[in-house]
Backbone bond lengths (Angstrom), bond angles and torsions (degrees), N, CA, C in turn:
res aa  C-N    CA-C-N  psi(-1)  N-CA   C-N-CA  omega(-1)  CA-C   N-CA-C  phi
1 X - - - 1.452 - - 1.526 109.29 -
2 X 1.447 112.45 136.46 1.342 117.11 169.76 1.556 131.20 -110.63
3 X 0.823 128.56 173.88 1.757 115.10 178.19 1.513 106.99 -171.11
4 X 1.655 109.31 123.22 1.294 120.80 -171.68 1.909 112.79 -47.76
5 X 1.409 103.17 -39.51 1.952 100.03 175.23 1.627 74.63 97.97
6 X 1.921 93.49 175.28 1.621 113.59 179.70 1.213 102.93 176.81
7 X 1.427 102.86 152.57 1.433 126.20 179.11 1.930 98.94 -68.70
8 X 0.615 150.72 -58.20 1.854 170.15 -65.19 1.431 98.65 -134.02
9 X 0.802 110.01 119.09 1.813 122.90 -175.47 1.610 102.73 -80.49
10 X 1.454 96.95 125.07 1.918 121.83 172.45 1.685 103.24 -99.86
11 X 1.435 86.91 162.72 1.879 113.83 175.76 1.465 86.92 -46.88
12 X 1.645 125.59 -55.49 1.657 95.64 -179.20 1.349 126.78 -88.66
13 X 1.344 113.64 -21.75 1.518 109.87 -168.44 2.002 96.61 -112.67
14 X 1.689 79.79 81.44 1.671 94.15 -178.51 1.430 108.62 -101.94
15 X 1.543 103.62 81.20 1.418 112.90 -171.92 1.680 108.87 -89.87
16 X 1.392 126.49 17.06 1.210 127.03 160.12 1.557 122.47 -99.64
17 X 1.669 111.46 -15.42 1.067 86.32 140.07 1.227 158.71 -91.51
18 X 1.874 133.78 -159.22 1.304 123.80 -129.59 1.787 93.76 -85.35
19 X 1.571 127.09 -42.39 1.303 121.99 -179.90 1.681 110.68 -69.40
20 X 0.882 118.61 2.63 2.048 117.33 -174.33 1.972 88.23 -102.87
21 X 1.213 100.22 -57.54 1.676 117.10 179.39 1.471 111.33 -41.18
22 X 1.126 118.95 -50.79 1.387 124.11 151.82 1.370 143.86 -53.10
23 X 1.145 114.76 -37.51 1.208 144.26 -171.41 2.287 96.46 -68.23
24 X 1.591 80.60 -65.86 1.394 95.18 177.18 1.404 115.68 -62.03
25 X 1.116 143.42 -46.05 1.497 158.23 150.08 1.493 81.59 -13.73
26 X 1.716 125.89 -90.60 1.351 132.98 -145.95 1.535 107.65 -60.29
27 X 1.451 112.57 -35.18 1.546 103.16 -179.86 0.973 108.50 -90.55
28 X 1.736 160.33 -9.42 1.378 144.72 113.36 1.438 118.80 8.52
29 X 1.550 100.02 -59.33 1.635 110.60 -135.37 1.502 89.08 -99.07
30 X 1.310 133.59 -14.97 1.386 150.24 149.98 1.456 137.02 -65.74
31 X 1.576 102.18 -26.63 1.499 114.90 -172.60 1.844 99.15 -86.38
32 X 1.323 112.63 174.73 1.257 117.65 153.61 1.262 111.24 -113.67
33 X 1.116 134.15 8.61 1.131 122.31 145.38 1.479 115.37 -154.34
34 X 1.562 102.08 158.07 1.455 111.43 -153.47 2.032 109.81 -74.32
35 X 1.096 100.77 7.58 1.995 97.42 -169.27 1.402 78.53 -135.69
36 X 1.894 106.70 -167.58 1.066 121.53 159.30 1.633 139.66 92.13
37 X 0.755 131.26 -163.10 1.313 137.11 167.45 1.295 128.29 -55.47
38 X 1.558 105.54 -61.61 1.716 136.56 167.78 1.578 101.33 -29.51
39 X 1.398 88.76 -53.51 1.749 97.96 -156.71 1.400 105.87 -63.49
40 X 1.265 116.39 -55.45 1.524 132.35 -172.90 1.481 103.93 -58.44
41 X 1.433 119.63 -45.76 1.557 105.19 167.16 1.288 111.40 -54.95
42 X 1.179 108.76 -62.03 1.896 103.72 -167.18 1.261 123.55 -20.49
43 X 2.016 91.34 -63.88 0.738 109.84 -171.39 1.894 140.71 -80.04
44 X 1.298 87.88 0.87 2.121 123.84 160.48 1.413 102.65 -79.44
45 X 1.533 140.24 -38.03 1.022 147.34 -147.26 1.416 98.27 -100.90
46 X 1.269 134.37 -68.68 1.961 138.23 126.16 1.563 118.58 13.85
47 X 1.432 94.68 -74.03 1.361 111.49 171.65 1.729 139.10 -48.10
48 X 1.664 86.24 -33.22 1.755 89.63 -169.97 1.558 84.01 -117.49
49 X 1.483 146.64 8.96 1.300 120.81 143.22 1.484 105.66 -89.11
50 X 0.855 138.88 -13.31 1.601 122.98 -168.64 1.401 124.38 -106.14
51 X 1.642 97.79 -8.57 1.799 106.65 170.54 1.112 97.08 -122.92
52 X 1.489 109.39 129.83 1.711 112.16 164.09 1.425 129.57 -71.04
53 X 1.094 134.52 140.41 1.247 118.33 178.30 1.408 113.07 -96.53
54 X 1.559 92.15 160.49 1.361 111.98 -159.84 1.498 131.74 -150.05
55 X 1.246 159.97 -130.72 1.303 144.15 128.87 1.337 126.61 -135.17
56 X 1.108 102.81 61.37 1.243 124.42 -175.42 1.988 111.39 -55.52
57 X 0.705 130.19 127.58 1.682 115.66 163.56 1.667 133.98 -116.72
58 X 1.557 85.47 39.41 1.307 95.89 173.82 1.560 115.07 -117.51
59 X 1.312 94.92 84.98 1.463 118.31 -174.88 2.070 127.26 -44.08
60 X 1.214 95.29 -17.55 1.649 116.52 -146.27 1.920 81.11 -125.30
61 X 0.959 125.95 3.51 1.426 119.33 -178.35 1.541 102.10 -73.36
62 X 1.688 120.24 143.51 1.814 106.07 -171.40 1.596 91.81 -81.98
63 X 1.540 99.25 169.87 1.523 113.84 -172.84 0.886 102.63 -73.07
64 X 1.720 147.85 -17.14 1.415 129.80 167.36 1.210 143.07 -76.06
65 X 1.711 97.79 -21.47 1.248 116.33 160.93 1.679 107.35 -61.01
66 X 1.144 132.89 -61.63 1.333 117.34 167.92 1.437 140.10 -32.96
67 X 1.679 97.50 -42.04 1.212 102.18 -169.69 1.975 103.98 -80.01
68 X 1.686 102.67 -20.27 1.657 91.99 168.24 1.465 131.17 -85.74
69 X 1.768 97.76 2.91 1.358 87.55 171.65 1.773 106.68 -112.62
70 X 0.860 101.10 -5.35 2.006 87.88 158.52 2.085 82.19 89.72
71 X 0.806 120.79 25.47 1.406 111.11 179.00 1.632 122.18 -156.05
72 X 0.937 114.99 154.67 1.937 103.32 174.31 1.890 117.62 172.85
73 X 0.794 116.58 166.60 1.716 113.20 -179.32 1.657 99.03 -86.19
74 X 1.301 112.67 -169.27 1.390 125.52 -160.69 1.921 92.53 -82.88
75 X 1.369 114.69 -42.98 1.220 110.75 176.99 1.562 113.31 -71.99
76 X 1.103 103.93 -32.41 2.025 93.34 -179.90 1.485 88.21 -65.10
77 X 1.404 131.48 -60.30 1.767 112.63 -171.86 0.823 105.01 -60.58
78 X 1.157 167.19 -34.64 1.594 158.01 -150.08 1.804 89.52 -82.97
79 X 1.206 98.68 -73.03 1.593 95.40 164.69 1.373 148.74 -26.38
80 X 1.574 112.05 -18.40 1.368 143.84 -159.69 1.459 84.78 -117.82
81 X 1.281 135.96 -61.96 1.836 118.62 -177.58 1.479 107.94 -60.50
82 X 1.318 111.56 -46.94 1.445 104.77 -169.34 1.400 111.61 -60.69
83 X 1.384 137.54 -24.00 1.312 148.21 170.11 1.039 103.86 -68.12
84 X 1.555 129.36 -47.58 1.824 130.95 172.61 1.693 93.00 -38.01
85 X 1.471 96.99 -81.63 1.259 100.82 -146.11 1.447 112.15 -61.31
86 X 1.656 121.44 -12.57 1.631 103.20 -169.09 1.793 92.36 -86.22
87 X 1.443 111.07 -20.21 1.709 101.92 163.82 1.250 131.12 -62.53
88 X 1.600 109.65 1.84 1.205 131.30 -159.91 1.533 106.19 -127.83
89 X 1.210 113.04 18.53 1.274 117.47 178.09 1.518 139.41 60.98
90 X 1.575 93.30 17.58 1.585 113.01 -176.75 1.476 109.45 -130.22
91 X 1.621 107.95 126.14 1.566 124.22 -168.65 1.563 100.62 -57.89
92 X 1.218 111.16 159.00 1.186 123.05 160.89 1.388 101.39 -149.60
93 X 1.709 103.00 172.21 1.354 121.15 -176.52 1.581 112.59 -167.45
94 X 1.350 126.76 141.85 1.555 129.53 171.95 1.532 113.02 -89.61
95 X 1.506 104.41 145.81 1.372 130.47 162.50 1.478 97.87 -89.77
96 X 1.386 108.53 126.60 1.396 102.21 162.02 1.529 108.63 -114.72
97 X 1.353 111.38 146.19 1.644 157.65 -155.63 1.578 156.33 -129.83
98 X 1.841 82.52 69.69 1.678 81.52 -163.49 1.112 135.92 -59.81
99 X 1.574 135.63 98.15 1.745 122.13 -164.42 1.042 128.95 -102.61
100 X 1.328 122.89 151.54 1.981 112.91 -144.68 1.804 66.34 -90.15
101 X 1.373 79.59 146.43 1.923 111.37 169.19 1.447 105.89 -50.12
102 X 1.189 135.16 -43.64 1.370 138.34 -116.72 2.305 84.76 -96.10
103 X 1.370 94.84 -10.75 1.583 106.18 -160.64 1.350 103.69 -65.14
104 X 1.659 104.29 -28.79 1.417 110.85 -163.69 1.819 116.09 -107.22
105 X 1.352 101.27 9.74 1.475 138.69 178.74 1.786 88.83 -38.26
106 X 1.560 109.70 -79.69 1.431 114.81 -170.16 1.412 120.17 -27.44
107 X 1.584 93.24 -58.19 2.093 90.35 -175.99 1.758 108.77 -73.03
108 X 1.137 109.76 -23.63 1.960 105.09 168.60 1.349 133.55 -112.74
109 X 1.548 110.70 55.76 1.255 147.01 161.77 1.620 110.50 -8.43
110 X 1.514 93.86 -53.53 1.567 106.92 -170.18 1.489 116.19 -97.33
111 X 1.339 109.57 -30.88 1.879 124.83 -178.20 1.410 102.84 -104.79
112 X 1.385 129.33 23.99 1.514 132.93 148.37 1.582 92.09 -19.28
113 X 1.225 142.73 -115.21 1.209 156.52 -128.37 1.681 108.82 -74.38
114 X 1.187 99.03 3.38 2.016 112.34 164.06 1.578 95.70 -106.51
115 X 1.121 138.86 -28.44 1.345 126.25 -178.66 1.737 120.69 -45.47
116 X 1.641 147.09 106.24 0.999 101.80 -176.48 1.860 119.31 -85.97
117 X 1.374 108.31 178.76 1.280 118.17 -159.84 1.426 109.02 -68.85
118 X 1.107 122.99 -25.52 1.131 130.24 178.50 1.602 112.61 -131.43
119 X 1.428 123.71 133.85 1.522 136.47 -166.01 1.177 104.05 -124.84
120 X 1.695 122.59 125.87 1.651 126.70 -163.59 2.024 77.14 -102.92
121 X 1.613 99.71 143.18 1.359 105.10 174.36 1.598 89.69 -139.45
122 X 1.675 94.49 134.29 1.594 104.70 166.55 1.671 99.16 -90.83
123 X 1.176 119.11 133.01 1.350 118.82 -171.87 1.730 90.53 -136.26
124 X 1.625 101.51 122.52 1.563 122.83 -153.53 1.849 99.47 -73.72
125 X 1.348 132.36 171.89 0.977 159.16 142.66 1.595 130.93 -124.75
126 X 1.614 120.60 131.00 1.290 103.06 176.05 1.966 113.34 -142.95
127 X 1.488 104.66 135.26 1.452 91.67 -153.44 1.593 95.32 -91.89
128 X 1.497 115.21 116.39 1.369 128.33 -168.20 1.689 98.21 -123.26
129 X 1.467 110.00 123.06 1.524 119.33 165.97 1.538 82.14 82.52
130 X 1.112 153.59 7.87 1.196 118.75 176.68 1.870 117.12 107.38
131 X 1.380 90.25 -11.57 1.471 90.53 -176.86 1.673 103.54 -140.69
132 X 1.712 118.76 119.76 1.299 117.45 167.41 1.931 133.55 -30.96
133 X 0.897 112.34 162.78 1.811 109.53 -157.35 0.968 88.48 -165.02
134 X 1.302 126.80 118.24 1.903 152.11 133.84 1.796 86.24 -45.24
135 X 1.873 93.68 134.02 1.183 106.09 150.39 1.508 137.69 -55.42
136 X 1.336 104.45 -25.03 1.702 114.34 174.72 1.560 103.79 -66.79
137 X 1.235 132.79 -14.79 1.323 120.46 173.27 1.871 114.32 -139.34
138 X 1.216 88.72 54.50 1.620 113.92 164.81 1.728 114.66 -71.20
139 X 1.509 100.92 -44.51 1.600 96.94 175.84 1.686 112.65 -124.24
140 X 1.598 98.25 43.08 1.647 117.66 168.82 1.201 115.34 149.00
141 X 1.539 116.32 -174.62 1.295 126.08 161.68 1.927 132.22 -76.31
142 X 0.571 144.05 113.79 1.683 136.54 -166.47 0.816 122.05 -28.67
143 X 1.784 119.08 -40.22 1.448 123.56 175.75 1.515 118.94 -63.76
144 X 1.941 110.84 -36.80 1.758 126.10 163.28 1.480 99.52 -55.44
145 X 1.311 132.98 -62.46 1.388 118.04 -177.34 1.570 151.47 -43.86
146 X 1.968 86.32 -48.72 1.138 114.15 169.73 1.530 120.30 -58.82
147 X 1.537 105.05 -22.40 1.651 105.87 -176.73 1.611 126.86 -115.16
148 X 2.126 82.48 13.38 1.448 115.33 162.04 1.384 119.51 -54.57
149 X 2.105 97.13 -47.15 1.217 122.83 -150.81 1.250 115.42 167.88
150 X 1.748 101.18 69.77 1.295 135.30 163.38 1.154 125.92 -30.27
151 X 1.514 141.12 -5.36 1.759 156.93 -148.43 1.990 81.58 -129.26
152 X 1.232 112.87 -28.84 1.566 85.28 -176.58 1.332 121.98 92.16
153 X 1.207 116.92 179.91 1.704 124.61 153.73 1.831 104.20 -98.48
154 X 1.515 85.52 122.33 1.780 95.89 170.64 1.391 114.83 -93.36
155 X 1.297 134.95 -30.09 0.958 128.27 175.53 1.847 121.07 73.72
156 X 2.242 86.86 40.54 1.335 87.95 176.49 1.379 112.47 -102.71
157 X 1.837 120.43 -167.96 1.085 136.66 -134.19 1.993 90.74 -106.34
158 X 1.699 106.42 114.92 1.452 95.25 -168.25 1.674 117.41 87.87
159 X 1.189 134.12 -10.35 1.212 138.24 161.70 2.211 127.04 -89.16
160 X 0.932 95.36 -160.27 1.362 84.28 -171.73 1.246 115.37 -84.87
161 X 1.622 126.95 179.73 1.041 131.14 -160.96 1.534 112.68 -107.23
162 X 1.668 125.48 178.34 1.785 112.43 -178.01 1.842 84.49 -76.44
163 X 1.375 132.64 -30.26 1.131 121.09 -160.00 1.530 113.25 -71.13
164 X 1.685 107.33 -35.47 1.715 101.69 -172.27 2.016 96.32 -89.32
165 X 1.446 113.05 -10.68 1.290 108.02 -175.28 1.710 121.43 -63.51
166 X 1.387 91.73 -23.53 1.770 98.37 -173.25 1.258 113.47 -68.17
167 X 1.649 120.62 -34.77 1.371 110.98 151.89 1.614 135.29 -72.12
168 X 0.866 129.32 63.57 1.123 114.93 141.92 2.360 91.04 159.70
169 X 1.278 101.53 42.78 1.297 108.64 173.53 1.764 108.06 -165.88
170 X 1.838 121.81 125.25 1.399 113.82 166.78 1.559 111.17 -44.91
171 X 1.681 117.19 129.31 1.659 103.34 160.19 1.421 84.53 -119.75
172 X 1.338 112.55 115.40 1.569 118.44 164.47 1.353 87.42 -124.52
173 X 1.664 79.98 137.35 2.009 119.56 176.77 1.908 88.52 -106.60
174 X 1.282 123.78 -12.69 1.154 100.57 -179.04 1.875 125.39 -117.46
175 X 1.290 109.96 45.41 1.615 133.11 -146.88 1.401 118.95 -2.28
176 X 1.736 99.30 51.12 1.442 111.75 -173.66 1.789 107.95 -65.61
177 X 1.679 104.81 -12.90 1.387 103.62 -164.96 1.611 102.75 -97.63
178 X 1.146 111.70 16.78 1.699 116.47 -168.86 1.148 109.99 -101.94
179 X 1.409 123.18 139.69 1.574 123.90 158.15 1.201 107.10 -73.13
180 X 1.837 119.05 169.68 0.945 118.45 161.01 1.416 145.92 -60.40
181 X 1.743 97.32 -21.97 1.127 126.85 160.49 1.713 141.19 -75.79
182 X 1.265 77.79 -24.32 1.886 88.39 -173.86 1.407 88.06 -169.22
183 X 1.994 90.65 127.02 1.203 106.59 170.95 1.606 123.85 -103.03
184 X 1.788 109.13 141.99 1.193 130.66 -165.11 1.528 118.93 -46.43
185 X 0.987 128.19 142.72 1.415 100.77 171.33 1.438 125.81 -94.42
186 X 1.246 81.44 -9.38 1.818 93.67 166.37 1.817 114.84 -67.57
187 X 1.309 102.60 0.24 1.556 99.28 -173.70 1.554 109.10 -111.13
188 X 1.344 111.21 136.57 1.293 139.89 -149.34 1.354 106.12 -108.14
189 X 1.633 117.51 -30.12 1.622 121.03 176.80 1.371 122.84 -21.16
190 X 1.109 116.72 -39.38 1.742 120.25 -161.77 1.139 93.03 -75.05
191 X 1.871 139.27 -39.74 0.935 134.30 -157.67 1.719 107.38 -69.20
192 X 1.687 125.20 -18.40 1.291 126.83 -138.24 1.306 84.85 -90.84
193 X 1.403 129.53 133.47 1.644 135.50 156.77 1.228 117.12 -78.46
194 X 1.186 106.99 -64.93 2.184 112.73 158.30 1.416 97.30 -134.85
195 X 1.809 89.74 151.77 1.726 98.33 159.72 1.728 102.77 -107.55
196 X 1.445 94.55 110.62 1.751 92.77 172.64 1.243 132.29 -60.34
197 X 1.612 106.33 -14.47 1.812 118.21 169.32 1.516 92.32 94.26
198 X 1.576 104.31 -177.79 1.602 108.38 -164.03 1.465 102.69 -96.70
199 X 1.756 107.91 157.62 1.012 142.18 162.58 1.648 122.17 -112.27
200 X 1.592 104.52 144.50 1.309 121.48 -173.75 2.130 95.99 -53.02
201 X 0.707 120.09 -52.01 1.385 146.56 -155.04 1.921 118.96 -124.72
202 X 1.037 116.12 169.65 1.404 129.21 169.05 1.576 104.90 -103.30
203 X 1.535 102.48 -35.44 1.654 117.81 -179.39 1.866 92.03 -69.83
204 X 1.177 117.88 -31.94 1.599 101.46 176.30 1.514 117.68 -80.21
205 X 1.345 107.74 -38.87 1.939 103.51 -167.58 1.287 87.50 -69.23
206 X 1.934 150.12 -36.05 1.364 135.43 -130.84 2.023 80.89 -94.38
207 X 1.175 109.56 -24.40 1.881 113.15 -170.34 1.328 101.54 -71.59
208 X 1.508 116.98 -36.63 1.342 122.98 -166.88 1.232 110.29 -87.06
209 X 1.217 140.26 -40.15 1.117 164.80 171.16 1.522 139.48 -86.78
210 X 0.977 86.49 -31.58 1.907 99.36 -176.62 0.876 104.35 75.91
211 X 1.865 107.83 174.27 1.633 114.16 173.37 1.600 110.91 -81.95
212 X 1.260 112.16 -179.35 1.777 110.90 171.54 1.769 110.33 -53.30
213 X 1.008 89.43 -57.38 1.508 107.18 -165.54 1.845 118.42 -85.73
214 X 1.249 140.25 122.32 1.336 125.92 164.62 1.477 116.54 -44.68
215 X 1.439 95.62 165.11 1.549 97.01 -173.20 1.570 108.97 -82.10
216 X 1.181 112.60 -28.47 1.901 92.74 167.77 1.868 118.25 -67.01
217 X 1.454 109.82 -24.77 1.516 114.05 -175.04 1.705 100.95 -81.40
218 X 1.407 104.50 -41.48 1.292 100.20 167.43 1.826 130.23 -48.41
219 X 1.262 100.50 -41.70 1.705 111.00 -175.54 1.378 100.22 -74.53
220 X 1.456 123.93 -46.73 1.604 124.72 -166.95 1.933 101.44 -65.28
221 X 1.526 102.97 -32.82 1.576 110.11 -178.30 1.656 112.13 -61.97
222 X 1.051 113.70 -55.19 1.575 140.47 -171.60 1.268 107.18 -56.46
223 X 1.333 131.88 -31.57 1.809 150.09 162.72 1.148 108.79 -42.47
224 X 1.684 94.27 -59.83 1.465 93.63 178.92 1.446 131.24 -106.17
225 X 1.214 129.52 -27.87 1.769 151.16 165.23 2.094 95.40 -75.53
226 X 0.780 116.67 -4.84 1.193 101.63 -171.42 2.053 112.25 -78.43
227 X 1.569 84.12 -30.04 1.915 85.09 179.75 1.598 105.72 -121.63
228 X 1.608 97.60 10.95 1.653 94.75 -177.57 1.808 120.86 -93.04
229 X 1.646 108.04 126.20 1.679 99.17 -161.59 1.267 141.49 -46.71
230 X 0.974 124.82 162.78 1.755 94.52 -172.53 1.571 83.63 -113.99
């Protein structure tokens, strides 16, 4: 599945309002230039000091609500650039991403058996210069990354997040970084259950798809993962 992407603000990526409006204002007025690359760093760089992370699992929450509570999971930030940038005059669009549960095993040591088995990931796109861009190579190519920091994203307990990992580590879901012979460790493929292909929106794959979790497992989750660090 394919999907053109858009500038056009959704129920979540409500980048007209007053905390997204701002947000975008500051990385403008910071960037040297107004589109692009520049911006999307800045504005990733913005992003992962000024929201804490957390594990929130309320996927479908709008980006301002995040941005007023100073907190959010890797998808509420991911959510929060893509709102930068479509305020910023650059399309975006989600890959959606089924991920075997078992990925996120490391950081829940103890709630193994609350994990569910399968994890829906909106995984961002943004069409810069004219040509679409996976978030995994926002600040390079996989092969530049990977030899940033060959160990990858581990996805342990107390370490960093997929959101602060894209700078400065390959996360390929598609073992573009693998030989045929020996696979990368920067590559994430094994983890992928299905790739559902792209969506116009995050507000479209979460309609099409739902969130991971039901909404009563979701609320009982959010009690507690909602202010706990990631």
């Amino acid at each position: 599945m394919s999907a053109a992407g858009s500038t056009e603000p959704t129920r979540i990526l409500d980048w007209t309002s007053k905390p997204v409006s701002r947000l975008i204002e500051e990385v403008a007025f910071s960037s040297r230039s107004p589109t692009g690359f520049d911006l999307l760093r800045r504005a990733h760089g913005k992003i992962a000091a000024r929201v804490r992370p957390v594990y929130s699992v309320k996927d479908n929450r709008p980006v301002s609500q995040t941005l007023s509570m100073r907190r959010g999971s890797c998808s509420q930030r991911f959510g929060v650039l893509e709102a930068v940038a479509r305020g910023s005059g650059v399309p975006t669009r989600v890959r959606g991403l089924l991920v075997d549960g078992r990925f996120w095993y490391p950081r829940f040591r103890l709630l193994r058996p609350a994990v569910p088995n399968e994890v829906l990931l909106a995984w961002p796109e943004f069409l810069v210069e004219g040509i679409w861009v996976d978030t995994s190579e926002l600040f390079g190519n996989l092969d530049d990354l990977r030899e940033m920091r060959a160990s990858g994203f581990t996805n342990a307990e107390g370490g960093e997040t997929l959101f602060e990992a894209i700078a400065c580590t390959a996360v390929d879901w598609d073992g573009r970084t693998s030989e045929p012979s020996a696979r990368s460790a920067c590559d994430l493929s094994a983890n992928v259950l299905i790739d559902l292909g792209r969506f116009p929106s995050r507000d479209a794959l979460f309609k099409r798809y739902g969130q991971t979790m039901s909404w009563p497992a979701r609320s009982a989750a959010e009690a507690i993962l909602g202010r706990w660090k990631a």
